[in-house]
Wavefront OBJ file of the C-alpha trace (Angstrom):
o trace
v 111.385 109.854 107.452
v 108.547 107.854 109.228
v 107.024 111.319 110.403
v 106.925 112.876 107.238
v 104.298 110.063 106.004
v 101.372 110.896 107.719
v 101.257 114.631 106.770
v 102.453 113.660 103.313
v 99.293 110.869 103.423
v 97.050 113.502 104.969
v 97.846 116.242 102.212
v 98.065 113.783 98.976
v 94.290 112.909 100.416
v 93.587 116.729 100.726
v 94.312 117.394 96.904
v 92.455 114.229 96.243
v 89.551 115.634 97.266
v 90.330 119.053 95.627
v 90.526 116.858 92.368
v 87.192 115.088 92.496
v 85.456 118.643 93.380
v 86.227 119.482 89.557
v 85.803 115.928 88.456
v 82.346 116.115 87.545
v 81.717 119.976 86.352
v 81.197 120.619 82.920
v 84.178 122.911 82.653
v 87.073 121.605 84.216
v 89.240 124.233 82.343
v 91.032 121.809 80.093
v 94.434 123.779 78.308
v 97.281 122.852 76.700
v 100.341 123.450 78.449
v 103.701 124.714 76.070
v 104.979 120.923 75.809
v 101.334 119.910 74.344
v 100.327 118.211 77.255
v 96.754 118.856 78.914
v 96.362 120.953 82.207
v 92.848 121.121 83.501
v 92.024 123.194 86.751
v 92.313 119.807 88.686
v 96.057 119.461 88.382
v 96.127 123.286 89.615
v 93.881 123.284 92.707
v 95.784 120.050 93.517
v 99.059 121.585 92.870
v 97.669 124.748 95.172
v 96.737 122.580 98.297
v 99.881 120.384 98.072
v 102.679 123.757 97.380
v 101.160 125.213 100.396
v 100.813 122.114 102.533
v 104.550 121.321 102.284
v 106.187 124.727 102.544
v 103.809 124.847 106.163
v 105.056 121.343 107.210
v 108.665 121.662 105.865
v 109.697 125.448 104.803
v 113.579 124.574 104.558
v 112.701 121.744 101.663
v 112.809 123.337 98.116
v 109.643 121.834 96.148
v 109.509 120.879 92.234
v 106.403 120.476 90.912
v 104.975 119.563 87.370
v 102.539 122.625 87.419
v 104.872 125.164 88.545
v 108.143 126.567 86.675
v 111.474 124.192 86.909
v 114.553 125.834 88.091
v 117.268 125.900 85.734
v 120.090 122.675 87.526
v 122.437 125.501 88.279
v 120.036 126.534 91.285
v 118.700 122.728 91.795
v 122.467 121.422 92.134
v 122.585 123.020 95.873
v 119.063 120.829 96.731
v 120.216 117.786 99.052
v 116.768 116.777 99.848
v 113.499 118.296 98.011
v 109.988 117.341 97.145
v 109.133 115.935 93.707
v 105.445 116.148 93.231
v 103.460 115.082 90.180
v 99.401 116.916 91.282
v 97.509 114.373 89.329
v 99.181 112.075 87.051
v 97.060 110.906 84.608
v 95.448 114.466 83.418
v 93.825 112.391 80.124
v 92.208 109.782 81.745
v 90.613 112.742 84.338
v 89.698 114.350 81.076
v 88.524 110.986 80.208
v 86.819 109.956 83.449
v 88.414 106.733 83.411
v 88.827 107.411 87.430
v 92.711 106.295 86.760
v 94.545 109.274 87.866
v 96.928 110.133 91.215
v 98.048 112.179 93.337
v 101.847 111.341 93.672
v 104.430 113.041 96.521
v 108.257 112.051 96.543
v 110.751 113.172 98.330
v 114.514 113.117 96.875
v 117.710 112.886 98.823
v 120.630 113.162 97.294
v 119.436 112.801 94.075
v 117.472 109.398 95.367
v 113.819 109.070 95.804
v 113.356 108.379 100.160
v 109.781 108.427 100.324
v 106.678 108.225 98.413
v 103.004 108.385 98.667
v 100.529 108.254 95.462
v 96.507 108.480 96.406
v 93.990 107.233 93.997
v 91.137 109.709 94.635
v 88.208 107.884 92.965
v 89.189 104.356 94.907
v 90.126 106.042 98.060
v 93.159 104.164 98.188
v 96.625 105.364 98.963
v 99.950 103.740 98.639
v 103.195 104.812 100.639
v 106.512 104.079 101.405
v 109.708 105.614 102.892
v 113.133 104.028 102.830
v 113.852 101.158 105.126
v 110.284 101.249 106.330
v 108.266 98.898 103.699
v 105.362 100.074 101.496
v 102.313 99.554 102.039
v 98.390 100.105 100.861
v 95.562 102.292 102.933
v 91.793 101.420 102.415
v 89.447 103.213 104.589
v 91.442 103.495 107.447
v 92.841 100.074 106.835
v 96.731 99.491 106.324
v 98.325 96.255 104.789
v 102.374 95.672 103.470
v 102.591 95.200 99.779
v 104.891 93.391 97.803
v 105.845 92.128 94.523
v 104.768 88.578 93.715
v 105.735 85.590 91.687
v 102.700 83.436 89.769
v 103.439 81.104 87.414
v 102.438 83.437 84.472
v 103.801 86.994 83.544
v 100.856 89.516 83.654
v 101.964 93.157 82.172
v 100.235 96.447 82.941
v 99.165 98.145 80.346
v 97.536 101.648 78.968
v 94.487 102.131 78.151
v 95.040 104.138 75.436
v 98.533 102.865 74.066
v 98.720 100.452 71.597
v 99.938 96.955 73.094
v 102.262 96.635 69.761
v 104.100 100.032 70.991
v 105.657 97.439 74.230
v 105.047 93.946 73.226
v 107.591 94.583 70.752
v 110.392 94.633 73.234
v 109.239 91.319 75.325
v 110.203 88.328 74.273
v 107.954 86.218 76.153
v 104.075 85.709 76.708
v 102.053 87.481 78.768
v 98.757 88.336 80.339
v 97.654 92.198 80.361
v 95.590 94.820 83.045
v 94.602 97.506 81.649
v 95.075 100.600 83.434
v 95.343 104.672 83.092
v 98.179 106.426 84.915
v 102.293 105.634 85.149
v 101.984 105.729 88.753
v 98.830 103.399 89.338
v 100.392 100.809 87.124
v 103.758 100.826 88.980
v 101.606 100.298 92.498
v 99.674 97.504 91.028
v 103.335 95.934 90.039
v 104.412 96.752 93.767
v 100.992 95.269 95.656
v 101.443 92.138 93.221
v 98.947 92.105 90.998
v 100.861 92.929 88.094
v 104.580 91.554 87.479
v 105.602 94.204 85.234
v 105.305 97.597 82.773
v 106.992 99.324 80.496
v 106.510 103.088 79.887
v 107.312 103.637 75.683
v 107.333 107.586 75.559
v 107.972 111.412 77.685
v 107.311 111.239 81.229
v 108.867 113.460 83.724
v 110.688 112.614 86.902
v 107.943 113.289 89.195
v 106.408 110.553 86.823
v 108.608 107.995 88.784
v 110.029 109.512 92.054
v 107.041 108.165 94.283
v 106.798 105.116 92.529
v 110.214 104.179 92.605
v 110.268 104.165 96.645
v 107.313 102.279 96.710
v 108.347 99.756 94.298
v 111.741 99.076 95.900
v 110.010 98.975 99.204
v 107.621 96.242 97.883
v 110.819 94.192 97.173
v 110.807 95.325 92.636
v 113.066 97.890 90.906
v 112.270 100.988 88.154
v 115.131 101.121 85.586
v 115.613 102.887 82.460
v 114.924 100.594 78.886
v 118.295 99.729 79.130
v 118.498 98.293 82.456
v 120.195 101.350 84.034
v 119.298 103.524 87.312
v 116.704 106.327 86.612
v 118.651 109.607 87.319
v 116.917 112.940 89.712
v 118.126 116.499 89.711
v 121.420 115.619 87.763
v 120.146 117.041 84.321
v 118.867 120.159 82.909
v 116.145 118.667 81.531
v 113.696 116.609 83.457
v 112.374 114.352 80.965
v 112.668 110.654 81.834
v 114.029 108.021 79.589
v 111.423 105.031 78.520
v 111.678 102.817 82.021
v 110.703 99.770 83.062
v 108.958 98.686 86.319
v 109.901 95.360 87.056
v 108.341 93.424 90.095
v 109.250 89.714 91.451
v 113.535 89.855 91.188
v 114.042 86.685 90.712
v 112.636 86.594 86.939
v 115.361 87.123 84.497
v 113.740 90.283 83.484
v 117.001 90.975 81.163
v 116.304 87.724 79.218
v 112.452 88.776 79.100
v 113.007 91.940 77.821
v 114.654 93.875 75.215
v 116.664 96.780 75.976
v 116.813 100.105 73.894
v 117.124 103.360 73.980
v 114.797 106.109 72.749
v 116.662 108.448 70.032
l 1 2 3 4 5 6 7 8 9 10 11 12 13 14 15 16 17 18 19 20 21 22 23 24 25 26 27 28 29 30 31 32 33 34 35 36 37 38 39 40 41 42 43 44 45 46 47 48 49 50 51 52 53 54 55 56 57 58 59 60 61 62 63 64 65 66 67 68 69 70 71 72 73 74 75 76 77 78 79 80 81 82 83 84 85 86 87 88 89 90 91 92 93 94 95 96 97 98 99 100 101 102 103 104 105 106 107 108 109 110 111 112 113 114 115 116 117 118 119 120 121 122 123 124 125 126 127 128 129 130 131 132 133 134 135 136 137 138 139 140 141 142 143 144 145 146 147 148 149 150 151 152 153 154 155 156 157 158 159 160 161 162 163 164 165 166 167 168 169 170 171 172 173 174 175 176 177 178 179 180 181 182 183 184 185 186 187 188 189 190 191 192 193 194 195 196 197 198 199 200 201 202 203 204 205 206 207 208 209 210 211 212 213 214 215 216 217 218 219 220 221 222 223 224 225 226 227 228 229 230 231 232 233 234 235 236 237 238 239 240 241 242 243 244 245 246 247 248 249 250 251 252 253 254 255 256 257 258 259 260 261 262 263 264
């Protein structure tokens, strides 16, 4: 698993940079995909270099990808181990140029996320993790272990661009807030500490989570579903995630903090 970082790293940081090559044109080829959800040619040319990246390091390793078609489950039942790979989470803030978007690569083992890495192009930062190993955070060149903390105070990550109300509904306690743009950034900022928690109120898809999830678990915190249950890979037909929770620091009584329910 160890040896399967460092190419991982060195290709999440490749598509990075095929990102911020189309950050900054004036037509970044924004579309709207069939689900109404925004495709621009950044999420493409990232999609390109990471698709042909892993079928050269790992041909045998079936690869399911946010910008390409999904196999119907019949076919993905027979994966044991394949690569979940969300090309830049956080599409809207790209659009937006908030700078909050990622690169994320999991990889899935019997239906369990084993390893994950999730680059932040714009801060030249990438998180990683693999099963057993620890997580971790690389700064030019730099790496340090990350993990979940414990202040006296409850600080939630946040979206920029969803209403606080749409969450704070569902916590029953007080709380500080960061602001920040994609699912993935805000569940490495839970994992390095400087959040404690977030709660994700609406569609997401599994490559939404599958890097995160090793990371966070690795950093010593947990990604549930709203109503406290294990998030579920490859067992479905559909891909959608429920509403989830990333929860850092295990020792707060996160089931007492928060409300559990289910999106209908």
């Amino acid at each position: 698993m160890k040896s399967l970082l460092e190419p991982c790293i060195a290709l999440a940081e490749q598509a990075g940079k095929a990102i911020l090559a189309i950050y900054d044109l004036d037509d970044i080829g924004q579309q709207e995909k069939v689900d109404h959800t925004p495709v621009t040619k950044a999420d493409l040319a990232a999609n390109e270099v990471l698709v042909a990246g892993l079928q050269s390091l790992a041909p045998d390793i079936p690869i399911m990808s946010e910008e390409t078609p999904i196999p119907p489950l019949s076919q993905r039942q027979a994966w044991s181990r394949y690569w979940l790979l969300d090309p830049m989470d956080g599409t809207g803030e790209f659009i937006l140029k908030s700078g909050d978007f990622a690169v994320n690569i999991a990889l899935v083992e019997n239906n369990k996320p084993v390893l994950g890495v999730i680059h932040w192009p714009t801060k030249g930062v990438t998180y990683f993790a693999a099963e057993g190993y620890g997580a971790f955070k690389r700064k030019n060149g730099h790496d340090k272990a990350i993990s979940v903390a414990k202040p006296d105070s409850l600080t939630l990550a946040v979206s920029r661009r969803q209403k606080i109300e749409a969450v704070s509904c569902f916590i029953k306690t007080q709380f500080d807030t960061i602001p920040l743009g994609s699912c993935s950034l805000k569940a490495c900022i839970v994992a390095e500490g400087k959040a404690d928690f977030f709660m994700r109120i609406g569609p997401t898809g599994e490559w939404d989570t599958g890097a995160s999830q090793v990371i966070v678990e690795q950093a010593g915190g947990s990604i549930v579903d709203a109503e406290f249950n294990p998030l579920s890979y490859n067992q479905r037909e559909t891909t959608e995630n429920p509403d989830f929770i990333v929860m850092g620091h295990p020792e707060w009584d996160w089931s007492n903090l928060i409300k559990p329910h289910h999106r209908g």
